[in-house]
N, C-alpha and C positions, 0 to 999 in steps of 0.2 A: 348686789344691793342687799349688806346682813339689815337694814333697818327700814323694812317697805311700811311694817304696821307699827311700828314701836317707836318710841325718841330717840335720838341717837344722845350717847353718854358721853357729852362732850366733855365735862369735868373728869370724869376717868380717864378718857383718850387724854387730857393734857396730865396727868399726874403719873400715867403710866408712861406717856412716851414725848409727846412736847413739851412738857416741862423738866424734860432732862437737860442735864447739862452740858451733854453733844449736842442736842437738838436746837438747845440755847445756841451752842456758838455755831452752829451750822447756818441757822436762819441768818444767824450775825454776819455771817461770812458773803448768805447770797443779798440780803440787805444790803452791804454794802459795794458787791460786785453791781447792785443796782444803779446804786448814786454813783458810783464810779462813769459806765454808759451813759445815764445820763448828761453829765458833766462833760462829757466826749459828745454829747450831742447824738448819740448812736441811736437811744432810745428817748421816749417821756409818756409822762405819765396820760393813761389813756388812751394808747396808741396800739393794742389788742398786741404787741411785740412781747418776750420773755428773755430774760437775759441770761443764757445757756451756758453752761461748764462742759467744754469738749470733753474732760474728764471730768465724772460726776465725785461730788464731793467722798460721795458716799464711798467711790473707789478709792479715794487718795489721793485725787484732784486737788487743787490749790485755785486761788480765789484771784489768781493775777491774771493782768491783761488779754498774756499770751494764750489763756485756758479757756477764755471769755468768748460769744460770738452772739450775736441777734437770731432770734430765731420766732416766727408767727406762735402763737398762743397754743393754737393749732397742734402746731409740726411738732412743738418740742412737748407738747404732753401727752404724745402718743410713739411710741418706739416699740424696738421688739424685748419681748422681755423672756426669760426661764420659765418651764413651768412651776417653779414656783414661786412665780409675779417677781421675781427680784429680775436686775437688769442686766440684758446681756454685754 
């Protein structure tokens, strides 16, 4: 936790790294892998579900059906990672 006593510097965090424009079409990517599931009835909104890239974007993963899988809020935002924090 770097911000227990301090604000966290949300305008820098998006002009350093979410407002890029991988991050742009990343989100674009799982945004839409969103409404995809839903439309399939897989997930909806409210339903504590996450809509997971068996391969993660970030590897090289791709944003189609076949990559796609339901997973608890839970499960899919806890995995084993490198020591340092990047994904195994």
């Amino acid at each position: 936790m770097p911000y227990v006593n301090k604000p966290r510097p949300y305008k820098k965090e998006y002009a350093d790294y979410q407002g890029t424009e991988v991050q742009k079409k990343n989100r674009a990517k799982r945004n839409a892998a969103r409404r995809d599931m839903e439309k399939a009835g897989r997930v909806s909104k409210g339903d504590g579900k996450d809509v997971d890239h068996v391969k993660p974007l970030s590897k090289g993963g791709g944003a189609g059906t076949s990559n796609l899988r339901v997973k608890s809020a839970s499960a899919n935002r806890s995995f084993a990672r490198n020591k340092d924090s990047s994904v195994k």
